[in-house]
PATOR-367873 format. One line per 2 residues: their letters; for each residue x, y, z of N, C-alpha, C, O. Coordinates in Angstrom, 3 decimals. Example, Ala and Ser with C-alpha at 12.3 -4.5 7.8 and 13.67 -1.06 7.14 Angstrom:
// residues 2
AS = 13.190:-5.690:7.800:12.300:-4.500:7.800:13.200:-3.300:7.800:14.236:-3.319:8.465  12.850:-2.250:7.080:13.670:-1.060:7.140:12.900:0.030:7.870:13.409:1.138:8.039
END
This chain:
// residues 210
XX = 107.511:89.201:137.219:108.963:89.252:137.131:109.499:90.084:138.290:109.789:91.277:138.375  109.535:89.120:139.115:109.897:90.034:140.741:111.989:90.442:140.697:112.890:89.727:140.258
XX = 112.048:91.509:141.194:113.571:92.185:141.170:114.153:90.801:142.058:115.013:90.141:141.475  113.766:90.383:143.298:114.438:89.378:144.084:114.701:87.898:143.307:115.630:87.236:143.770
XX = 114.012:87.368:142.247:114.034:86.574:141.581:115.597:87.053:140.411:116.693:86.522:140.235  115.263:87.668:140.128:116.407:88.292:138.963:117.823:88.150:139.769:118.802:87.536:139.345
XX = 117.739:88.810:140.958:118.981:88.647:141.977:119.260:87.733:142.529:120.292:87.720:143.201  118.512:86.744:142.448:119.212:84.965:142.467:119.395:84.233:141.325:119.625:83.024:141.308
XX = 119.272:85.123:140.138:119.459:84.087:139.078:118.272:83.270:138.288:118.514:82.640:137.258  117.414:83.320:138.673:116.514:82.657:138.266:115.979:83.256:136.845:116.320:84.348:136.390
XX = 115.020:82.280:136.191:114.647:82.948:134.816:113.056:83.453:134.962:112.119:82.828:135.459  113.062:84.588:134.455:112.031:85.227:134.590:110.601:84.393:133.563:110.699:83.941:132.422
XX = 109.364:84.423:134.459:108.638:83.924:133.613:108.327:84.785:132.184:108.566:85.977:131.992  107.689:83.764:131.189:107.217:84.337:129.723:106.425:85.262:130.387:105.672:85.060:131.340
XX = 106.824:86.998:129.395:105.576:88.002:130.285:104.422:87.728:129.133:103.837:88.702:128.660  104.116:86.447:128.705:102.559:86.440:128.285:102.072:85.121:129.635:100.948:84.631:129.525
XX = 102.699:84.797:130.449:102.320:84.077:131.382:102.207:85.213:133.026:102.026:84.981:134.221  102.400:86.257:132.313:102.659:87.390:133.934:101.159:87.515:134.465:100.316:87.911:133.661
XX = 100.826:87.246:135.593:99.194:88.027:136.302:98.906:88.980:136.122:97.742:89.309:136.348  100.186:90.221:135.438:99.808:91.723:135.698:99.401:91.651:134.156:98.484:92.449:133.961
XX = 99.753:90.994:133.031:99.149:91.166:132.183:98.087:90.541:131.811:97.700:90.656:130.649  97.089:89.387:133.161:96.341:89.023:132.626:95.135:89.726:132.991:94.156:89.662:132.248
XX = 95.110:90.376:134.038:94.912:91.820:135.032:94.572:93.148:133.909:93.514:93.776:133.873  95.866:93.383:132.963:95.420:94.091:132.339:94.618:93.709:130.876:93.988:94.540:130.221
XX = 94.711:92.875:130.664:93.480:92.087:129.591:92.101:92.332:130.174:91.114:92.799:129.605  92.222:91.970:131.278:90.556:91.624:132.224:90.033:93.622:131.779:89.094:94.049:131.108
XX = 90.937:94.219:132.382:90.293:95.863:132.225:90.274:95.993:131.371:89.327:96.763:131.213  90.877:95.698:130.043:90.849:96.055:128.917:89.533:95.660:127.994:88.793:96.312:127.257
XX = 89.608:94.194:128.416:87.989:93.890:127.770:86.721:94.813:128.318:85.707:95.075:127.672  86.998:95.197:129.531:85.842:95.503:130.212:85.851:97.076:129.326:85.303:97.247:128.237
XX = 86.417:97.854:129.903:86.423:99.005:128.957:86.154:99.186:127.369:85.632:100.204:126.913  86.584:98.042:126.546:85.814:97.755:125.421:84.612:97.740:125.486:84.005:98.772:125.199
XX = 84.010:96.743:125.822:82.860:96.348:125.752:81.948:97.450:126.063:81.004:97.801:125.355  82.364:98.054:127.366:81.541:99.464:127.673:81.092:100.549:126.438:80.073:101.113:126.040
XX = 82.697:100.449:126.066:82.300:101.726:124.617:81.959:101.202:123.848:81.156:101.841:123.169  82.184:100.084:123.470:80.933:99.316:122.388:79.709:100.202:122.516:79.438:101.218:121.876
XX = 78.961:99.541:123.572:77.775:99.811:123.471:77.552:101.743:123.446:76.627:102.451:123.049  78.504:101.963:123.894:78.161:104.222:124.046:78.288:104.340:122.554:77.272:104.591:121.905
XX = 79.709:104.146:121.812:79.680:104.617:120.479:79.092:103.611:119.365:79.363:103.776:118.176  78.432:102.765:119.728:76.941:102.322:119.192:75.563:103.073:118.788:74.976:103.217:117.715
XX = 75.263:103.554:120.328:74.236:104.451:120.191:74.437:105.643:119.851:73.562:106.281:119.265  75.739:106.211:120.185:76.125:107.240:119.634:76.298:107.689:118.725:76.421:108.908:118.613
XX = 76.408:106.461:117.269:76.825:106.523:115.787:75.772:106.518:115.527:75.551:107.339:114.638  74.644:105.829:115.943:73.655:105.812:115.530:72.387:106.858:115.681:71.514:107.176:114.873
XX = 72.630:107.254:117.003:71.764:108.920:116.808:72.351:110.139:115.937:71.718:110.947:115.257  73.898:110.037:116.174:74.741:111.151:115.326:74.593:110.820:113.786:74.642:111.682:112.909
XX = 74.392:109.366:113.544:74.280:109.099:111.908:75.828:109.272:111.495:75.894:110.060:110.551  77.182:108.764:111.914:78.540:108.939:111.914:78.791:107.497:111.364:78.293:106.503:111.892
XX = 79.623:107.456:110.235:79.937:106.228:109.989:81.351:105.952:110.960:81.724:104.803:111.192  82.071:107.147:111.485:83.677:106.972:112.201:83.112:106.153:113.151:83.467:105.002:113.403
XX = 81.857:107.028:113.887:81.950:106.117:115.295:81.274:104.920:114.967:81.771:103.930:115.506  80.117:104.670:114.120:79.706:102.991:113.991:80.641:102.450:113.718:80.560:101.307:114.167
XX = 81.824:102.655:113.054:83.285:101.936:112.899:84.158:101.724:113.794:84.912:100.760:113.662  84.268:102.671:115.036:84.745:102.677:115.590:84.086:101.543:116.750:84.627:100.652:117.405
XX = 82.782:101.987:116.674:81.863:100.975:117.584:82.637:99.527:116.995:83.590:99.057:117.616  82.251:99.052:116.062:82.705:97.769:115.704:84.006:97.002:116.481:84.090:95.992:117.180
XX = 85.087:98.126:115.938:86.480:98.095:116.497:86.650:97.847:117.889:87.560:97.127:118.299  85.747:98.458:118.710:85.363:98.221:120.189:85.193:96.835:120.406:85.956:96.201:121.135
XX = 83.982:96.198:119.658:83.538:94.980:120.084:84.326:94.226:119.410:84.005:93.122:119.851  85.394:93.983:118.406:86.271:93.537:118.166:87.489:93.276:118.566:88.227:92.298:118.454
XX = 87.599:94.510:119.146:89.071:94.526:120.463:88.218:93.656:121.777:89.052:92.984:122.385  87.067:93.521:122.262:86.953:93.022:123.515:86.932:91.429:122.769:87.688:90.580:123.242
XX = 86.319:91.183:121.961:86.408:90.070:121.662:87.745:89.753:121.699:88.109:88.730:122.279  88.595:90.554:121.112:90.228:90.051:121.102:90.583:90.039:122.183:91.054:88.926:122.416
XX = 90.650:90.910:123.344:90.861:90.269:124.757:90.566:89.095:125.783:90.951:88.628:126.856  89.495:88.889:124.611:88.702:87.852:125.225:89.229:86.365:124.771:89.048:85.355:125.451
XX = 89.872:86.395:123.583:90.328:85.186:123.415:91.681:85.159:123.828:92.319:84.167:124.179  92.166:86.638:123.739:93.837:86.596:124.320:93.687:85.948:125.547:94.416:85.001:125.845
XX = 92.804:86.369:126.293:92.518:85.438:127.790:92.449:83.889:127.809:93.070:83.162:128.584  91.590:83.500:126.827:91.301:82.175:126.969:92.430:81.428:126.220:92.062:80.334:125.793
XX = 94.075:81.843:125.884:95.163:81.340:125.161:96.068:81.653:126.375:96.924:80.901:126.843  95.796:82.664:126.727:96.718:83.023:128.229:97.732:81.522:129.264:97.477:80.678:130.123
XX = 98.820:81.954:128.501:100.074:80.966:129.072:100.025:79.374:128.286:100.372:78.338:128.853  99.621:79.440:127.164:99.345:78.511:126.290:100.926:78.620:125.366:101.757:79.520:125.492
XX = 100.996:77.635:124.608:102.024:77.180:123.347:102.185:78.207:122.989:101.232:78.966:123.168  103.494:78.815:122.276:103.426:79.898:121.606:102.761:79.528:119.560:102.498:80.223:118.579
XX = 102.772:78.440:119.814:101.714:77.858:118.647:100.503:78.035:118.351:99.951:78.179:117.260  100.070:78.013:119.513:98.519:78.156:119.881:97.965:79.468:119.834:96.849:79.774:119.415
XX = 99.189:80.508:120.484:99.001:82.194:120.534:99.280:82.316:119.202:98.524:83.120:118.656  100.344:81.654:118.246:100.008:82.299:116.988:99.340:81.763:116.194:99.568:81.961:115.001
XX = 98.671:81.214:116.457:97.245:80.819:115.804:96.079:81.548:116.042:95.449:81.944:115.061  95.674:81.798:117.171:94.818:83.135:117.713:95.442:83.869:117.167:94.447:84.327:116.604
XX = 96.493:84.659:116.643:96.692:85.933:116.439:96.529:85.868:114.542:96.181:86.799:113.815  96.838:84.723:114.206:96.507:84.854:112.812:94.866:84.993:112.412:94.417:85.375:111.332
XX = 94.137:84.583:113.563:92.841:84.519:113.252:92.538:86.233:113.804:91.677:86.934:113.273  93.155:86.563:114.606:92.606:87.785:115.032:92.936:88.719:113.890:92.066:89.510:113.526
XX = 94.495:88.694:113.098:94.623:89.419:112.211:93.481:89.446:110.859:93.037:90.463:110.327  93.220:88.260:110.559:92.204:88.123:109.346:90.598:88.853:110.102:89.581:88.969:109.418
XX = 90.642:89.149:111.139:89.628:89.817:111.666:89.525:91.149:111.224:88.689:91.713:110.518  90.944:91.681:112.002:90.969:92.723:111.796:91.211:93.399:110.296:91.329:94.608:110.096
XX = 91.243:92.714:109.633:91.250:92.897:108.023:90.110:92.937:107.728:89.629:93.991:107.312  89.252:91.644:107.878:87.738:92.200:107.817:87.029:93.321:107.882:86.388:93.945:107.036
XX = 87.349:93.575:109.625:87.159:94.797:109.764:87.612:96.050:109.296:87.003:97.087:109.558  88.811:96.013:108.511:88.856:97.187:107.605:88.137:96.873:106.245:87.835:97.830:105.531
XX = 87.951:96.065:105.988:86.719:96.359:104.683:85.602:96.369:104.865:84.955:96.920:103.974  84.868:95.839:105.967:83.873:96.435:106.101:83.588:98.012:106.131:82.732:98.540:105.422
XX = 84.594:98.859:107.241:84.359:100.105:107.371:84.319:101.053:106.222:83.558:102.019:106.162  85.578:100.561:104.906:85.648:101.018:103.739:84.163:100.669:103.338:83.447:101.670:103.388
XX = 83.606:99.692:103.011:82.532:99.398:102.221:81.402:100.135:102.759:80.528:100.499:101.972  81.269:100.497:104.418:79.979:101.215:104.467:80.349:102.608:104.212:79.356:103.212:103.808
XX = 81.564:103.488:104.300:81.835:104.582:104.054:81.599:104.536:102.659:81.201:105.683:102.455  81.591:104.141:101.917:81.446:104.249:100.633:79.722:104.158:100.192:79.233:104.708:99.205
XX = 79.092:103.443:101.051:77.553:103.258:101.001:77.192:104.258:101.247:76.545:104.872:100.400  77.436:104.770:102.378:77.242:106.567:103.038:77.534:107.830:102.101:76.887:108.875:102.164
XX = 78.710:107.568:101.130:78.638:108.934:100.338:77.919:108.243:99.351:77.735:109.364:98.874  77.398:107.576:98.664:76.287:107.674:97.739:75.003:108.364:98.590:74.421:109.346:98.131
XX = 74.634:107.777:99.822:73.470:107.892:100.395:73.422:109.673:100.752:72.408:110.297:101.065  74.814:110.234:100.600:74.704:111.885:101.225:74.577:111.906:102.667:74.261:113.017:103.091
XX = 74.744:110.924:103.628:74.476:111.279:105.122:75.221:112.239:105.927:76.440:112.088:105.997  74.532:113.435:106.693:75.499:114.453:107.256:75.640:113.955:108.438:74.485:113.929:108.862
XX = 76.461:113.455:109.413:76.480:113.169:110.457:76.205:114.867:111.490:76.282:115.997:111.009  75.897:114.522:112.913:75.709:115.437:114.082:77.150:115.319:114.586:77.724:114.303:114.978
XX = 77.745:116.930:114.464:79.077:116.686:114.844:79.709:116.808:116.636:80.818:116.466:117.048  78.626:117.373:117.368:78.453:117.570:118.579:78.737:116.085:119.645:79.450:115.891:120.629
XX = 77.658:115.122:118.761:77.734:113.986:119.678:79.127:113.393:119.123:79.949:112.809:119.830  79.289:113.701:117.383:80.696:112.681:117.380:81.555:113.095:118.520:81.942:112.357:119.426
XX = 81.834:114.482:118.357:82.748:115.443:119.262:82.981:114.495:120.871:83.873:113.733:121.244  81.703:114.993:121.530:82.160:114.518:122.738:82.074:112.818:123.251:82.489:112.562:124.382
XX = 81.521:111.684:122.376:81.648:110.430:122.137:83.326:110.313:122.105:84.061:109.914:123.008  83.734:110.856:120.584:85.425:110.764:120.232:86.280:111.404:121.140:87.497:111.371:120.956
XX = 85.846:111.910:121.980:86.779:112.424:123.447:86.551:111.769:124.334:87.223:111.979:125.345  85.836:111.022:124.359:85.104:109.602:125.799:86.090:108.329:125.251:86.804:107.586:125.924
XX = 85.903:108.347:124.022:86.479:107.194:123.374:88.363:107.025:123.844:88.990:106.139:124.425  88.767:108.391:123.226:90.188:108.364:123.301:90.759:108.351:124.450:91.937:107.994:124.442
XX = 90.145:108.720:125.769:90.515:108.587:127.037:90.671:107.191:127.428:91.669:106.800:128.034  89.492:106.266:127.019:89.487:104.954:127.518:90.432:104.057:126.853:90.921:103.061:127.387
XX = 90.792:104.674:125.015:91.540:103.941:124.059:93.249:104.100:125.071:93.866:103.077:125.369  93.682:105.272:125.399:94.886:105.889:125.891:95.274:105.147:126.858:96.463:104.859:126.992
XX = 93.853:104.506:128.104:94.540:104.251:129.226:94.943:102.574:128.921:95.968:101.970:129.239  94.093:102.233:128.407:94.519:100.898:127.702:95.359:100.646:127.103:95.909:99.564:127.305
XX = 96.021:101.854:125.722:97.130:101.413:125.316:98.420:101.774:126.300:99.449:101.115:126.151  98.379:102.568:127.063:99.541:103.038:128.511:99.130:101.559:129.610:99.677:101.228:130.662
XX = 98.398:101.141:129.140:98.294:99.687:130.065:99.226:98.472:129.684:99.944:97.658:130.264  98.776:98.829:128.209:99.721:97.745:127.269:101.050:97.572:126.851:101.435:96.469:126.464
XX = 101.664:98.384:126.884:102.528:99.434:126.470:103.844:98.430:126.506:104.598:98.068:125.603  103.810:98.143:127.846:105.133:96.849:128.147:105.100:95.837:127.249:106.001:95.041:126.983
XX = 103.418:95.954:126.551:104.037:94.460:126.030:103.710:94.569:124.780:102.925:93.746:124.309  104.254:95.638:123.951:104.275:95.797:122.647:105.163:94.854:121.578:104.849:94.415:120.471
XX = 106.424:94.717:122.372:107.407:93.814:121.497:107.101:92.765:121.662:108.050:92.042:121.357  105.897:91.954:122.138:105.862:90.518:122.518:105.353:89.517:121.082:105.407:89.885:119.908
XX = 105.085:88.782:121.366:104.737:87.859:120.313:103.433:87.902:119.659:102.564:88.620:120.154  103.195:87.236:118.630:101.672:88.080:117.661:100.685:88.025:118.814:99.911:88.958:119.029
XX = 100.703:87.417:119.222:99.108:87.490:120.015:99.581:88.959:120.871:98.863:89.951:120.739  100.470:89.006:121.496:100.337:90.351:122.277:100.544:91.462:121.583:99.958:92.515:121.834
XX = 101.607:91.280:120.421:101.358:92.310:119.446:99.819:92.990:118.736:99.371:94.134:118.673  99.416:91.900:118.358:98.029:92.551:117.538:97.128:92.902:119.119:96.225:93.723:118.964
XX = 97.235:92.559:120.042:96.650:93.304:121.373:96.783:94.909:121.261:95.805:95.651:121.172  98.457:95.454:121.281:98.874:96.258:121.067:98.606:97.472:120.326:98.542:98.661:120.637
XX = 98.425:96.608:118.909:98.589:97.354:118.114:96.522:98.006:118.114:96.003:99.122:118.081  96.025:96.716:118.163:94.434:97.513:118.350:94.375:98.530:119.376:93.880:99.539:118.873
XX = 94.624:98.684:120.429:94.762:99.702:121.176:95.304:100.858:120.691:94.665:101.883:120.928  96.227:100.944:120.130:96.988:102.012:119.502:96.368:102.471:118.213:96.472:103.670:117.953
XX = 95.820:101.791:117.479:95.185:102.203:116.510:93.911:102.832:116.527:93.479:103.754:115.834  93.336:102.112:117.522:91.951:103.334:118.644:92.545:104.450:118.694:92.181:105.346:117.934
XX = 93.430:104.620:119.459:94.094:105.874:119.783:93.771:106.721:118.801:92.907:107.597:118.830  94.493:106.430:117.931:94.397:107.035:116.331:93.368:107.765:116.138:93.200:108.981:116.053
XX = 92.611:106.752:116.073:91.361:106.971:115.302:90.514:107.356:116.417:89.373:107.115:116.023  90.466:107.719:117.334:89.537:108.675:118.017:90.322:109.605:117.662:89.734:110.243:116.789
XX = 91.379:110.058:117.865:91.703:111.535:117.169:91.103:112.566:115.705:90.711:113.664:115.309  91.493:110.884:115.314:90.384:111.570:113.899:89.142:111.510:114.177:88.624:112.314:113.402
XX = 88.471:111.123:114.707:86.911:111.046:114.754:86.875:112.543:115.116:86.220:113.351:114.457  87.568:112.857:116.134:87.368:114.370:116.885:87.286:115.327:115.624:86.535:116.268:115.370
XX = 88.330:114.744:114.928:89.197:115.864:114.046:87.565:116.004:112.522:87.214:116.963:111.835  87.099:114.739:112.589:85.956:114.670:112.185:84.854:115.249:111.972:84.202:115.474:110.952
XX = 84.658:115.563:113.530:83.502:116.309:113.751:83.690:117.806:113.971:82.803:118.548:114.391  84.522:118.056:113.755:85.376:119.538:113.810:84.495:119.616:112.206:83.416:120.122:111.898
XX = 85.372:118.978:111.541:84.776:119.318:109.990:83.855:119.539:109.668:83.592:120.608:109.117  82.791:118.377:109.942:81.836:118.562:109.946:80.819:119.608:110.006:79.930:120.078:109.295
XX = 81.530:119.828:111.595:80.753:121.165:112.266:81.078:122.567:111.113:80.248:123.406:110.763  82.530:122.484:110.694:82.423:123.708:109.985:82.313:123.731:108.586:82.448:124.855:108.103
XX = 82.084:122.714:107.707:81.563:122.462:106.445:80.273:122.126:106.219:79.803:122.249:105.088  79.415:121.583:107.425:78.532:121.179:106.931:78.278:120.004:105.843:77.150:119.881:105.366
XX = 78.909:119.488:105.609:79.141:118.052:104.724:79.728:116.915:105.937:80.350:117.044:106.992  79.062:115.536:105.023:79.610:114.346:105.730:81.115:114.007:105.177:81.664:113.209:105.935
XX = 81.971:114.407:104.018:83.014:114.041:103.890:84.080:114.048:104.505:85.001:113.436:103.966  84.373:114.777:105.936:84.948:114.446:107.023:85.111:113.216:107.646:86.181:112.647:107.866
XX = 83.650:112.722:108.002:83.425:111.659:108.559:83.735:110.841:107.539:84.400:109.850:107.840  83.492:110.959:106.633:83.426:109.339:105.572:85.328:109.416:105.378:85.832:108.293:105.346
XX = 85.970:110.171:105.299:87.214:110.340:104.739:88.410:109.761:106.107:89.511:109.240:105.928  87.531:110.164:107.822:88.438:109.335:108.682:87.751:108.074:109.102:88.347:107.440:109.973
XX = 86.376:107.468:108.573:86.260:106.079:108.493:87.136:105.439:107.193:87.698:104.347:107.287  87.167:106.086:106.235:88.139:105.384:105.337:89.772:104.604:105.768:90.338:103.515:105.662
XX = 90.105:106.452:106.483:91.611:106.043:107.030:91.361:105.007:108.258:92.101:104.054:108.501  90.468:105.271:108.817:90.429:104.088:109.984:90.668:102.310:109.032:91.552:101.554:109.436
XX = 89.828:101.931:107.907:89.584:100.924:107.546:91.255:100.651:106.842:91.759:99.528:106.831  91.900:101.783:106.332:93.202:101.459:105.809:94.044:100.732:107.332:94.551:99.613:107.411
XX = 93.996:101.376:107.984:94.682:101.280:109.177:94.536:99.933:109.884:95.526:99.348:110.323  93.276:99.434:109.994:93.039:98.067:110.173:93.714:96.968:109.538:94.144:95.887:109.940
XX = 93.668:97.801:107.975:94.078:96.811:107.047:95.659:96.680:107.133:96.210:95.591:106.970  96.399:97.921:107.415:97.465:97.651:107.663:98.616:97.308:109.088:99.826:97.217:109.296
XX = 97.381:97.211:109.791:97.565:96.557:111.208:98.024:95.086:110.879:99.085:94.462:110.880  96.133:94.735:110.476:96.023:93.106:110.105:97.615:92.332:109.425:98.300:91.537:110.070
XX = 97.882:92.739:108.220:99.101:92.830:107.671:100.151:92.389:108.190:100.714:91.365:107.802  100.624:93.268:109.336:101.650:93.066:110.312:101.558:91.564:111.186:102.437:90.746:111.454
XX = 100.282:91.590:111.457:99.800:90.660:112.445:100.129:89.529:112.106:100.844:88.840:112.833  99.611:89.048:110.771:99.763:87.862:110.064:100.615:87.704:110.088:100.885:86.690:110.731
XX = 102.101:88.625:109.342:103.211:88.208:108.905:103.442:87.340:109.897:103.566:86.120:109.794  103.494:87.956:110.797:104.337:87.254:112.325:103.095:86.633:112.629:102.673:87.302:113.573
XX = 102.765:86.280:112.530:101.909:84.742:113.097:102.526:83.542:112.630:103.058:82.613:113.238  102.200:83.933:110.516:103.043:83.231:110.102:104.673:82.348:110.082:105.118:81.219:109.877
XX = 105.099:83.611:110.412:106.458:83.241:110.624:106.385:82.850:112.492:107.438:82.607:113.081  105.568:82.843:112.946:106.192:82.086:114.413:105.618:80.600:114.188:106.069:79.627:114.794
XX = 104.587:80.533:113.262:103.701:79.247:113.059:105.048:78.167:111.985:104.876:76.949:111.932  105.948:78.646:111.436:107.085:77.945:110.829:107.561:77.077:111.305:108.001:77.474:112.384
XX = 107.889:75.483:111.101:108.445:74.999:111.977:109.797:74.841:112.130:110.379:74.605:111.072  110.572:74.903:113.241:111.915:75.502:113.668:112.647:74.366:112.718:112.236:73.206:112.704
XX = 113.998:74.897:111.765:114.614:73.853:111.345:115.721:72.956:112.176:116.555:73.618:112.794  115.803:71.732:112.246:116.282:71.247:112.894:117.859:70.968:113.055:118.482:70.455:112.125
XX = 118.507:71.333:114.306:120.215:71.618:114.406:120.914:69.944:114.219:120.448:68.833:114.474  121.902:70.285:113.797:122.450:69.188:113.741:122.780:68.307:115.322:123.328:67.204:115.311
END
């Protein structure tokens, strides 16, 4: 959406058809995918259900970039169809995280609050620059919305992970960790929520004017 275009009048393209946002999809997956794999191994030596949740959320957001890409300047039919499927994802993904947090306090697991610590400070840097990447295109339509909103909800939830392993460290119990994988899985769930509505309602078909 160039300023010289605007000053002749012309109509600005759809900004889900802009290069700069397909530019910022491309980094965005890539940076996913990266922390995938760190707070993978990281949940898994620390024994943290936040960050194996969070891990998930990773490879779930790149996957979501990944199809936001492959809809990129498509029908707005088509984007809300990807976005209804991405929302029922991300719903998934909040019950899963509930269901293993809940496996974990039967099992008693204390997570290592050191690695959550500096993992959930690696995490939130990469979650931040992505959602300050996204940022323009928060009000856009479901597909760029639920983009949005996963980014922002990382945000989140690396905060708590931090806030996590703080606890941890000074209680000595896993109910820190299990209590901000919980809120993480609500949060999904009430992401997903949003997502749908408006999928739904863009998937309506327009009634017809006289």
């Amino acid at each position: 959406m160039s300023d010289s275009c605007c000053s002749h009048g012309c109509a600005a393209p759809p900004a889900s058809q802009s290069p700069r946002y397909r530019r910022v999809l491309w980094a965005a997956l890539f940076i996913n995918a990266a922390m995938f794999g760190i707070e993978l191994a990281g949940g898994l030596q620390a024994g943290s259900v936040s960050l194996l949740a969070d891990a998930v959320d990773f490879f779930g957001d790149a996957a979501n970039y990944g199809i936001s890409l492959l809809v990129f300047g498509m029908a707005l039919t088509w984007r809300a169809r990807v976005a209804l499927f991405k929302g029922l994802t991300m719903g998934a993904f909040g019950v899963f995280v509930l269901g293993r947090a809940a496996w974990s306090a039967a099992a008693g697991t204390v997570p290592e609050p050191v690695t959550m610590g500096a993992i959930g400070a690696l995490a939130l840097v990469a979650n931040v620059s992505v959602a300050a990447m996204l940022y323009a295109w928060r009000e856009g339509d479901a597909n760029m919305r639920s983009v949005w909103l996963c980014s922002r909800n990382d945000a989140i939830g690396n905060l708590a992970v931090m806030a996590a392993a703080l606890g941890v460290f000074g209680t000595g119990s896993g109910w820190p960790d299990l209590a901000v994988a919980a809120i993480m899985g609500v949060l999904a769930l009430t992401a997903a929520r949003s997502v749908i509505q408006q999928a739904r309602a863009e998937l309506r078909p327009v009634p017809a004017h006289a």
